[in-house]
C-alpha positions as CSV (number, residue, x, y, z in Angstrom):
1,X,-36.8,-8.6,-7.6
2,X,-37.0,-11.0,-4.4
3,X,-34.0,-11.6,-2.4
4,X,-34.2,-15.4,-3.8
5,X,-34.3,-14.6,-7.5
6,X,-31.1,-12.1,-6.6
7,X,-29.7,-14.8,-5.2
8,X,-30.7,-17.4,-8.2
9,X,-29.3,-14.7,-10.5
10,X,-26.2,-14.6,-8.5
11,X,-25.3,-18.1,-8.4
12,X,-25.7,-18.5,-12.2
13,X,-23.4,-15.7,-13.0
14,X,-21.0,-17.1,-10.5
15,X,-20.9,-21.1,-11.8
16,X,-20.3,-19.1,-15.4
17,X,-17.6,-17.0,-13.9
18,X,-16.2,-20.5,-12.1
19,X,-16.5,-22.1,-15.6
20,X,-14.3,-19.5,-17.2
21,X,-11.5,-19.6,-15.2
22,X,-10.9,-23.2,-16.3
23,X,-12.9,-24.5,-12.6
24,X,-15.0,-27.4,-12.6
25,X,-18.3,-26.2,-10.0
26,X,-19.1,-29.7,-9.6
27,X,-15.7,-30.0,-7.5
28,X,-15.8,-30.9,-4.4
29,X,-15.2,-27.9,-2.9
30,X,-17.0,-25.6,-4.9
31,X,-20.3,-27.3,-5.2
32,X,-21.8,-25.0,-2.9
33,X,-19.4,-21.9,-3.7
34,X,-22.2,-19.8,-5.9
35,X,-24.8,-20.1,-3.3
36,X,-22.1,-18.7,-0.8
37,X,-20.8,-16.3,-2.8
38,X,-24.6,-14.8,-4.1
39,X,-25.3,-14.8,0.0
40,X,-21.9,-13.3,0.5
41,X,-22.6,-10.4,-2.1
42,X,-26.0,-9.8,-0.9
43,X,-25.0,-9.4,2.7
44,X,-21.5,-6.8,1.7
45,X,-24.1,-4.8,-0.2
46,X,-26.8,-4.8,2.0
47,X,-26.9,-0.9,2.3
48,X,-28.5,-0.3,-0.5
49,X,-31.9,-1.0,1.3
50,X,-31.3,1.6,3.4
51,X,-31.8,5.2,4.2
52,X,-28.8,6.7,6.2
53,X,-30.8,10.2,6.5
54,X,-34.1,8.3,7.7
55,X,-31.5,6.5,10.3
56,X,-29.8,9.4,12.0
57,X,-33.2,10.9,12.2
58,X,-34.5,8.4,14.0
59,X,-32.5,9.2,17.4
60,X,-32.3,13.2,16.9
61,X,-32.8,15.1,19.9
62,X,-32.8,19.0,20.5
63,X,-30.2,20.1,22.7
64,X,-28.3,23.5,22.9
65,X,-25.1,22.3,22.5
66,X,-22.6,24.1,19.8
67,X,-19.0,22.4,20.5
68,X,-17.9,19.7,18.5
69,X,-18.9,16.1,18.3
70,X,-16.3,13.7,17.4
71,X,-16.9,9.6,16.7
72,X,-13.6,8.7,16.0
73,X,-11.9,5.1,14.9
74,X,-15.4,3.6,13.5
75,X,-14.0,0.6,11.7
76,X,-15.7,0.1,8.1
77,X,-15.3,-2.8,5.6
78,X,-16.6,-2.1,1.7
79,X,-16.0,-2.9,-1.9
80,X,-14.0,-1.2,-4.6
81,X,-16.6,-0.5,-7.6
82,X,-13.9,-1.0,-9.8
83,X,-12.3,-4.5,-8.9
84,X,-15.1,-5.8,-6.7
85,X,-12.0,-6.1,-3.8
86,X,-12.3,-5.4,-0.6
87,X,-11.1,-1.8,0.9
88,X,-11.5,-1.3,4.7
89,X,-10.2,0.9,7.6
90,X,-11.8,3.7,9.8
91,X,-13.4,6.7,9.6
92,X,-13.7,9.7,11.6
93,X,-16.6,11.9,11.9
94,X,-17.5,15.3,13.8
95,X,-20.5,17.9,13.5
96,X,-21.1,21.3,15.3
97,X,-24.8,20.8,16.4
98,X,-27.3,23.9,15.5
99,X,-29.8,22.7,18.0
100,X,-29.7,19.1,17.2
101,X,-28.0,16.2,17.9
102,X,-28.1,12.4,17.0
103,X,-27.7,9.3,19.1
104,X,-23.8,8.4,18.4
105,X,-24.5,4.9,17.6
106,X,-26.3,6.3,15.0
107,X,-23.6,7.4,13.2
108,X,-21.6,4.2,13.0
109,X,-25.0,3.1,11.7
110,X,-24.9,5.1,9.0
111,X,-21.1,4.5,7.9
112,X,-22.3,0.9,7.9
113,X,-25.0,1.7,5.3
114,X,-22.4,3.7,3.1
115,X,-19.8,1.6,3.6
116,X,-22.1,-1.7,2.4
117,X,-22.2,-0.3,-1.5
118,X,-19.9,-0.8,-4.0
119,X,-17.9,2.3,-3.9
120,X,-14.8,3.9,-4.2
121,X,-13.5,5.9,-1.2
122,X,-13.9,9.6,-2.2
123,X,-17.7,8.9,-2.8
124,X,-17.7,7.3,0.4
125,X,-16.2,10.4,2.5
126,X,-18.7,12.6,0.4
127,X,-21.5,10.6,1.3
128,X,-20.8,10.3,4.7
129,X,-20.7,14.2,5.6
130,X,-23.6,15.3,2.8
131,X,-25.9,12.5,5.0
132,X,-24.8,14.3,8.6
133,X,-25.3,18.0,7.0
134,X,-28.9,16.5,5.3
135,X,-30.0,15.0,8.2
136,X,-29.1,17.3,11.1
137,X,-28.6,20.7,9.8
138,X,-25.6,21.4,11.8
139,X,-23.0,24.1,11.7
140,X,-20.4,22.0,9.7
141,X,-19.9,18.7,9.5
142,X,-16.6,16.7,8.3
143,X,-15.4,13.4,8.0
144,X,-11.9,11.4,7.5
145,X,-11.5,8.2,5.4
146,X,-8.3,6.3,6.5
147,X,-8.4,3.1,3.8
148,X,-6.3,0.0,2.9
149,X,-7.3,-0.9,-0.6
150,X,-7.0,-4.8,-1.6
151,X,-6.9,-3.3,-5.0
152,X,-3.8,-1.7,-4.8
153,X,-2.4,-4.8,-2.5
154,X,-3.4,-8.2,-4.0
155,X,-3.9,-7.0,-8.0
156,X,-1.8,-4.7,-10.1
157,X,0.9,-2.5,-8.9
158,X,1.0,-4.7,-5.4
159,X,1.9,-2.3,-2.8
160,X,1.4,-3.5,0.7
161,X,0.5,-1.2,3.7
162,X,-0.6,1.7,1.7
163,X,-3.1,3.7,3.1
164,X,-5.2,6.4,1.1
165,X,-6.9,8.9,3.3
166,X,-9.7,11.6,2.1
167,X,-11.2,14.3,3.8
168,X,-14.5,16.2,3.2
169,X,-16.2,18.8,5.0
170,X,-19.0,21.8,5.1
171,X,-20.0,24.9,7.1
172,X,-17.5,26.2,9.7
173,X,-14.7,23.4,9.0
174,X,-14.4,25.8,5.8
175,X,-12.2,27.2,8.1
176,X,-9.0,26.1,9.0
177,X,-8.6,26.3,12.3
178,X,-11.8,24.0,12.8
179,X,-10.2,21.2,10.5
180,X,-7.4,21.6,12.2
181,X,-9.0,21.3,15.6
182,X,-10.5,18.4,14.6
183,X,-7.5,16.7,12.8
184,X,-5.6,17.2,16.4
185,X,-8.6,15.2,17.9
186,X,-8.2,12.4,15.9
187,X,-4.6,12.1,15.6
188,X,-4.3,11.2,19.8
C-alpha cells in the first residue's frame, strides 16, 4: 500500500472516529483534522520502514577498543500500543566493543527507529540492546529506558510525574559490577 492510500485510509477512519464522539468534521476547525492526524500517524510511526541493524552497520568500523561505550540522555518520543498516547523520555545505552565499533550518531538513529512504533516500553528496552548485540557482536551490550507515560497521566488512574524505568542487558553486564559500572555512569 502507497503512502497516499495509508493516508486515504487514515483520514476515513479518523472523520468516523470524529463522528462518534458526537463531532461534526465539517466544523470549522476540524475540516482539515483527518488529513493532519493520518500525516501525523504516519510520520510518529515512521520506523517501521526501517532496519535499525542495516543502520548501525552502516558506520561500523574495526578498532581494538574493549572499554565501555556509553550514549547517555538520548531523548525519544513513541506511542503506547495500548492507548495510542504518547510516552517519551531518554534512554541510555553502552556496549563493550569485540573489535567493532559504530558511529555514535548511529545509535540515537536507531532509538529513533524503535522508538517510532507503537510499543510499549519493555519491548522497546529489549529491542534496543538485541539490535546493538545483532549488529555489532560486542561483549555485552545494555540499555536503560527512563519513560513518562501519558497513559498513566492524562487517562485512568491520573498520576502525574511518574516515571517507569526498564533495564535490559547481555554478555558481561550479566555481571554486576558491569551494570553497576554503568548505572554510576549515567546517574552523574
Amino acid at each position: 500500500m502507497n503512502r497516499e492510500e495509508q493516508i486515504e485510509i487514515l483520514k476515513s477512519t479518523c472523520r468516523k472516529s470524529l463522528e462518534a464522539i458526537g463531532e461534526d468534521p465539517e466544523r470549522e476547525g476540524l475540516v482539515r483534522t483527518p488529513e493532519r492526524m493520518a500525516r501525523t500517524l504516519l510520520e510518529l510511526t515512521k520506523g517501521y520502514d526501517m532496519d535499525p541493524v542495516a543502520t548501525l552497520r552502516s558506520a561500523m568500523f574495526h578498532e581494538d577498543y574493549d572499554q565501555m561505550v556509553v550514549v547517555k540522555d538520548i531523548e525519544f518520543y513513541s506511542l503506547c500500543e495500548h492507548h495510542i498516547l504518547p510516552f517519551f523520555g531518554k534512554v541510555h545505552v553502552a556496549y563493550i566493543p569485540s573489535g567493532n565499533i559504530v558511529g555514535l550518531s548511529k545509535i540515537p538513529r536507531m532509538v529513533d527507529i524503535f522508538s517510532h512504533r507503537l510499543q510499549v516500553q519493555e519491548h522497546l528496552t529489549r529491542q534496543i540492546c538485541e539490535c546493538l548485540q545483532q549488529a555489532l557482536n560486542p561483549l555485552g551490550a545494555i540499555v536503560v529506558v527512563e519513560a513518562q507515560h501519558m497513559c498513566i497521566q492524562m487517562r485512568g488512574i491520573e498520576k502525574q510525574g511518574s516515571q517507569t524505568t526498564t533495564m535490559y542487558y547481555t554478555g558481561v553486564f550479566e555481571n554486576i559490577e558491569k551494570r553497576k559500572e554503568f548505572l554510576n555512569i549515567i546517574q552523574r
